[in-house]
N, CA, C and O atoms as CSV, one atom per row, in Angstrom:
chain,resi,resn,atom,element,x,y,z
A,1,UNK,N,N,0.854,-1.162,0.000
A,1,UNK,CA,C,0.000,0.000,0.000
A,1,UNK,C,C,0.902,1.228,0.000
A,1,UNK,O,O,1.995,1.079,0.546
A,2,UNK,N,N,0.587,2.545,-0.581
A,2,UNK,CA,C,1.370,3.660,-0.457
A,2,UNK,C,C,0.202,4.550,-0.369
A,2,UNK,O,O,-0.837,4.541,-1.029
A,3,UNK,N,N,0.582,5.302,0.562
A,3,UNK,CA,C,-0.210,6.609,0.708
A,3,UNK,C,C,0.513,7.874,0.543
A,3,UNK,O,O,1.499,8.142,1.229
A,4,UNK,N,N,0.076,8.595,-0.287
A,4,UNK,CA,C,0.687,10.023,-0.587
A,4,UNK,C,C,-0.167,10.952,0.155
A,4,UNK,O,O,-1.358,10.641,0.167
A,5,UNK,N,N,0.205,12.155,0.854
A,5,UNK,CA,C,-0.504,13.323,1.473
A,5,UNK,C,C,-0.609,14.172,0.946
A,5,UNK,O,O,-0.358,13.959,-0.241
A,6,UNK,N,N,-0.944,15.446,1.198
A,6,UNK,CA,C,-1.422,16.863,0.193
A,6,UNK,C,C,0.025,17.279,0.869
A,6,UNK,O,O,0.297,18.054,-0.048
A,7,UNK,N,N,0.764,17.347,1.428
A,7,UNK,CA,C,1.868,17.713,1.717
A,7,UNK,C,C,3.140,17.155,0.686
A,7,UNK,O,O,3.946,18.012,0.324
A,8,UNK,N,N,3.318,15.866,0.251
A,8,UNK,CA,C,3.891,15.086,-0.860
A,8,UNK,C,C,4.884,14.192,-0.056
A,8,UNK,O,O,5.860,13.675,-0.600
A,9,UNK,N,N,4.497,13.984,1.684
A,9,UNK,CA,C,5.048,12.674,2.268
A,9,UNK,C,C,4.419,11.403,1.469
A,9,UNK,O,O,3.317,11.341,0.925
A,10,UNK,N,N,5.285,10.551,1.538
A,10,UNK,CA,C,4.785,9.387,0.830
A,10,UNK,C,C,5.339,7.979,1.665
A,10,UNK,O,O,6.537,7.709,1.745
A,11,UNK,N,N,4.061,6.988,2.373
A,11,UNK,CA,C,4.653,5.823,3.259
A,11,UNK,C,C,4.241,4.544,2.083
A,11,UNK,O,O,3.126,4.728,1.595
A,12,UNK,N,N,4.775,3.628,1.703
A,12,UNK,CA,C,5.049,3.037,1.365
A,12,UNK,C,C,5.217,1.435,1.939
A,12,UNK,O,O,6.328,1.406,2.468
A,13,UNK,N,N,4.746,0.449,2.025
A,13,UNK,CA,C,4.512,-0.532,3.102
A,13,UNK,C,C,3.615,-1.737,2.727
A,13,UNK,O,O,2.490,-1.520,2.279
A,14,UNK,N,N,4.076,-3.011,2.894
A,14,UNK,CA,C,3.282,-4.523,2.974
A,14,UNK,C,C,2.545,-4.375,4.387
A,14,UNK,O,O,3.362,-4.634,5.270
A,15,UNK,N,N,1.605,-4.133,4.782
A,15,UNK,CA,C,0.998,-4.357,5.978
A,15,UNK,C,C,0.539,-5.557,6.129
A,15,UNK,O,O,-0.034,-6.133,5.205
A,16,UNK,N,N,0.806,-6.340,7.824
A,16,UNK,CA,C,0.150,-7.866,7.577
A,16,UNK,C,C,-0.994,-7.562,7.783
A,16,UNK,O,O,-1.441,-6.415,7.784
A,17,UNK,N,N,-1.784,-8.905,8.044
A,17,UNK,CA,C,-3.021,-8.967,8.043
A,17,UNK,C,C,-3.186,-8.631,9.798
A,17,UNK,O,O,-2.386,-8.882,10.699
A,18,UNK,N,N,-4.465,-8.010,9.860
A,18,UNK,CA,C,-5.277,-7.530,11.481
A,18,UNK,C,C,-4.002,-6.288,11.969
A,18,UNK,O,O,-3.915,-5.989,13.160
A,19,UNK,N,N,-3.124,-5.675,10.992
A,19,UNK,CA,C,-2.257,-4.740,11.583
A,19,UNK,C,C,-2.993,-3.001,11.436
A,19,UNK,O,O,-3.144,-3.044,10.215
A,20,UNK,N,N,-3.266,-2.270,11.638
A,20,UNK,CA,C,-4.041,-0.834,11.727
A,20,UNK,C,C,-2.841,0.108,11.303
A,20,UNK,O,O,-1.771,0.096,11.910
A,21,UNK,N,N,-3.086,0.892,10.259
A,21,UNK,CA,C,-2.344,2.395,9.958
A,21,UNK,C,C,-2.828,3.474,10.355
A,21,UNK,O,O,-3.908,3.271,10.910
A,22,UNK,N,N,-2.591,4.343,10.338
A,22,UNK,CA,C,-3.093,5.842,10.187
A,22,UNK,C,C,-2.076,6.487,9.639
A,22,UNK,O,O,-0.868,6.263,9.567
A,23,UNK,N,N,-2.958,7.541,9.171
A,23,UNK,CA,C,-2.196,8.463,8.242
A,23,UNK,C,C,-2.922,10.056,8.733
A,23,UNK,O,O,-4.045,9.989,9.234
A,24,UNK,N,N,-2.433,11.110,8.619
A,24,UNK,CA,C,-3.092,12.249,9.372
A,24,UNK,C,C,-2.516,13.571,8.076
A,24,UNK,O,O,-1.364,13.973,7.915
A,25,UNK,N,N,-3.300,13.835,7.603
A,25,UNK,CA,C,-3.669,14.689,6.242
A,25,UNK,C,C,-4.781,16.216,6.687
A,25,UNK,O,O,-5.904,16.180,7.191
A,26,UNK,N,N,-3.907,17.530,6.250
A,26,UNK,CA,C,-5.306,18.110,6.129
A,26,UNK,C,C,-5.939,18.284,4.728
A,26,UNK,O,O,-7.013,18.838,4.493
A,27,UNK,N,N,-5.287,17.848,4.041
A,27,UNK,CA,C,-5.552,17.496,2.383
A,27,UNK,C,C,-5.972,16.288,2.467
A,27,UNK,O,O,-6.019,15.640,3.512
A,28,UNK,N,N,-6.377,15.820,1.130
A,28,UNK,CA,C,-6.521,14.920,0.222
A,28,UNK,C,C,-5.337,13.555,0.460
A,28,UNK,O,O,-4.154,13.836,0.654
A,29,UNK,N,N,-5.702,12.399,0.428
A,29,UNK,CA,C,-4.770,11.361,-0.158
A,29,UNK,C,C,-4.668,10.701,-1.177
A,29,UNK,O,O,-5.563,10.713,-2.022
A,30,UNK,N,N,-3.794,10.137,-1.285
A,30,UNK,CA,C,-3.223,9.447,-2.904
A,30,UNK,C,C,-3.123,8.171,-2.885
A,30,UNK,O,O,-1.954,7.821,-2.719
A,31,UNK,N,N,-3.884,7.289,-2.990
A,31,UNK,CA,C,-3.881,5.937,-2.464
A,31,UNK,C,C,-3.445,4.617,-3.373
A,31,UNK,O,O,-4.032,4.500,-4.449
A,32,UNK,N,N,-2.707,3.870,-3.106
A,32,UNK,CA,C,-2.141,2.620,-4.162
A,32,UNK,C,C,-2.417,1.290,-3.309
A,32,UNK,O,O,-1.783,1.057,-2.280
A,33,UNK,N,N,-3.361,0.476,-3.785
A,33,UNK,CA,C,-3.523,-0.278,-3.172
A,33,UNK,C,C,-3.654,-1.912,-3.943
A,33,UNK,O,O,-4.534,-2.380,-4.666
A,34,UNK,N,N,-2.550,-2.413,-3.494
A,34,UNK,CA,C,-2.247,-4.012,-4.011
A,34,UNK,C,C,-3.172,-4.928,-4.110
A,34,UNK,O,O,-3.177,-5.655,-5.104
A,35,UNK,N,N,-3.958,-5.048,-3.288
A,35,UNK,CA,C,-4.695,-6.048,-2.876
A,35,UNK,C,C,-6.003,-5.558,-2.422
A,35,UNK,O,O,-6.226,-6.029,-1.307
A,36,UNK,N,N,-6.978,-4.788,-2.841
A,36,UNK,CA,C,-8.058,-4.321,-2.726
A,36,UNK,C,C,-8.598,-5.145,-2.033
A,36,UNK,O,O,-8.093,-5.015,-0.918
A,37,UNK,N,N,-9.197,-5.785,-2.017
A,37,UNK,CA,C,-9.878,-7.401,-1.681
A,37,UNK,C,C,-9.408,-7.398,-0.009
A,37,UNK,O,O,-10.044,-8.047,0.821
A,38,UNK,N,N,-8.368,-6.685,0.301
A,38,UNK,CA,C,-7.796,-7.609,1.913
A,38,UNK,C,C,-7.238,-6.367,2.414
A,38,UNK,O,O,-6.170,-6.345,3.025
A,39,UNK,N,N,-8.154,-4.998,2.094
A,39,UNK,CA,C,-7.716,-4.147,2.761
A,39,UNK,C,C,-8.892,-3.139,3.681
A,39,UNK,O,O,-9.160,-2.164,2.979
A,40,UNK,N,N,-9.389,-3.106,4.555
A,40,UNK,CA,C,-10.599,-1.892,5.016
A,40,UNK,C,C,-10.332,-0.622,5.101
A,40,UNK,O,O,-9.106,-0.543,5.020
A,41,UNK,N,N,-10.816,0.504,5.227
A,41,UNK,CA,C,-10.600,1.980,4.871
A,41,UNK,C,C,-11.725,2.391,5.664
A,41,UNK,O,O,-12.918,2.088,5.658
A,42,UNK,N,N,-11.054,3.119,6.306
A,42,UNK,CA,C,-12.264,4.233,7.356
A,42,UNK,C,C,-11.311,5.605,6.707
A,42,UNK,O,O,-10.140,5.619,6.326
A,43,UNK,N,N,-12.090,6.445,6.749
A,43,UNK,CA,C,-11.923,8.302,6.549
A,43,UNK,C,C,-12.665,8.841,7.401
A,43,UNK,O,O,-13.868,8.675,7.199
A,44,UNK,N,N,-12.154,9.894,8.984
A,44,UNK,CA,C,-12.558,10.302,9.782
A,44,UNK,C,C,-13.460,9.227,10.446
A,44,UNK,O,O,-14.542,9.675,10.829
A,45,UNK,N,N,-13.308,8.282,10.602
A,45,UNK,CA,C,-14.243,7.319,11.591
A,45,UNK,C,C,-15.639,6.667,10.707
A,45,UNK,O,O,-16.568,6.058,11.237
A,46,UNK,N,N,-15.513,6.946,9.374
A,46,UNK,CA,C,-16.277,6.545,8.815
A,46,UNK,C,C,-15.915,5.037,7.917
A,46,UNK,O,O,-14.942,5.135,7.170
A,47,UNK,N,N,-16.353,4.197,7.934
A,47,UNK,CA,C,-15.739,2.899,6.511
A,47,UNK,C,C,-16.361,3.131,5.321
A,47,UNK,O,O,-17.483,3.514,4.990
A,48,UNK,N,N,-15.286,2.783,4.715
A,48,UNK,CA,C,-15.477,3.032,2.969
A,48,UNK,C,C,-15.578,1.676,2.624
A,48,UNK,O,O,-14.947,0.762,3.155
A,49,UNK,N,N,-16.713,1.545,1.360
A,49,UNK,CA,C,-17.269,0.095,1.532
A,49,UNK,C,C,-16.083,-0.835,0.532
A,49,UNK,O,O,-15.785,-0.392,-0.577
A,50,UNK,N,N,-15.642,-1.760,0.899
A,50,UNK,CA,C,-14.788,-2.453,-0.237
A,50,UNK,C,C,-14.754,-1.707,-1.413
A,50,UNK,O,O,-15.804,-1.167,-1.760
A,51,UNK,N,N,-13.810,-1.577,-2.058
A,51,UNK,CA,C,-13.114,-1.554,-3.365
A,51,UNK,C,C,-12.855,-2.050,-4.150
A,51,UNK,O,O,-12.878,-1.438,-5.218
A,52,UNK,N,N,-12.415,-3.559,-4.139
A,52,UNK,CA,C,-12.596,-4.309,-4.821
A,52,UNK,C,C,-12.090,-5.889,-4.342
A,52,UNK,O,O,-11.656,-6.186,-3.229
A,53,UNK,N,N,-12.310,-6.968,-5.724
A,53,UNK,CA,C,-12.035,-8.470,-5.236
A,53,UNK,C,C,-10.422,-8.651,-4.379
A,53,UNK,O,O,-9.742,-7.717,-3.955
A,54,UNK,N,N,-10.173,-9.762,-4.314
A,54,UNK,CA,C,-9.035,-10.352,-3.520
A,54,UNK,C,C,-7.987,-10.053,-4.872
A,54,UNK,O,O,-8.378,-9.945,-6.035
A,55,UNK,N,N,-6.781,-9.968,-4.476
A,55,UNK,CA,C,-6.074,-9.328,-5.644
A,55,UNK,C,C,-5.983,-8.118,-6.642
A,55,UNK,O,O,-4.971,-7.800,-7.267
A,56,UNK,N,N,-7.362,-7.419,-6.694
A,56,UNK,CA,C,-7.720,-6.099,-7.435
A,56,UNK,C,C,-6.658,-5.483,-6.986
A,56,UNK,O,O,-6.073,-5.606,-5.910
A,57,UNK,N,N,-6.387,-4.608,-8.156
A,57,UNK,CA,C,-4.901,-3.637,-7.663
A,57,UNK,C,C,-5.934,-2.032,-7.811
A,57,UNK,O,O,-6.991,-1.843,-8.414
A,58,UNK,N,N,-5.228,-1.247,-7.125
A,58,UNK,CA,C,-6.674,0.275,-6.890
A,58,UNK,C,C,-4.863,1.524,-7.339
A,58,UNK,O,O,-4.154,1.966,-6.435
A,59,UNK,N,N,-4.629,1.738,-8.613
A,59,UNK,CA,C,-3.253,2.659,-8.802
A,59,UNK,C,C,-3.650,4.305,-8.261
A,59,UNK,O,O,-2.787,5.037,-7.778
A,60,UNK,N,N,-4.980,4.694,-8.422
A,60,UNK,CA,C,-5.088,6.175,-7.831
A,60,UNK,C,C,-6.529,6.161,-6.805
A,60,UNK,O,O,-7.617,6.405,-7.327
A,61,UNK,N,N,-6.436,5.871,-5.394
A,61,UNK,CA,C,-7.990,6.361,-5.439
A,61,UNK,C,C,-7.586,7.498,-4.496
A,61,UNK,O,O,-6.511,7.606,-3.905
A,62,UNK,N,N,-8.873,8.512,-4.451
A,62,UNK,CA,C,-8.173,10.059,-3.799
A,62,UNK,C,C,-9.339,10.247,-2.906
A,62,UNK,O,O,-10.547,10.266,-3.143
A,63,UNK,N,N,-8.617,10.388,-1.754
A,63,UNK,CA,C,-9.574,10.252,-0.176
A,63,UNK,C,C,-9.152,11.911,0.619
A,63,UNK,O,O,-8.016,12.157,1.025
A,64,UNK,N,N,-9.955,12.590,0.681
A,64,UNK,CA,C,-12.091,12.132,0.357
A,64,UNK,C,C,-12.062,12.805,-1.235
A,64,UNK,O,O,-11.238,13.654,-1.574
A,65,UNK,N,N,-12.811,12.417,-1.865
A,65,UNK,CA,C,-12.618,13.013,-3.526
A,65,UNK,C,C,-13.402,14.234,-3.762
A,65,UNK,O,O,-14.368,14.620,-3.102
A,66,UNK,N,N,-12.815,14.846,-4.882
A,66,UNK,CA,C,-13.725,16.012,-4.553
A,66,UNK,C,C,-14.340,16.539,-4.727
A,66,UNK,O,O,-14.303,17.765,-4.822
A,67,UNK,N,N,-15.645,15.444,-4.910
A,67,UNK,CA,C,-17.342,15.760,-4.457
A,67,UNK,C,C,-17.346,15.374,-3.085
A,67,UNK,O,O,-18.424,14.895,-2.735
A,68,UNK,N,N,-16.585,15.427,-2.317
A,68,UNK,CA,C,-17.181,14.972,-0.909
A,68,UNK,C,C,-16.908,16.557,0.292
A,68,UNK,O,O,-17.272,16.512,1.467
């Protein structure tokens, strides 16, 4: 997974499974995600519903987008 910030830090990382990130943005994020399928996503305490199957690769999604 890599997360980019509105600042242009960028973390980069295999997370195992049942392990928790955070990331702390007052912008926008830049999201790359390997394995759609085996990953959950909350934004401000909210969950974002799956993304996709087991293996789906996700190259840009942008949290919160901006219609939100």
């Amino acid at each position: 997974m890599r997360v980019r910030t509105e600042d242009g830090r960028t973390s980069e990382e295999t997370i195992p499974a049942n392990e928790i990130r955070e990331w702390i943005s007052n912008g926008p994020f830049v999201i790359t995600i390997g394995n759609a399928g085996g990953v959950s996503l909350e934004l401000n305490g909210r969950s974002i519903p799956r993304l996709g199957a087991s293996g789906a690769v996700i190259t840009r999604l942008v949290l919160p987008s901006d219609n939100q």
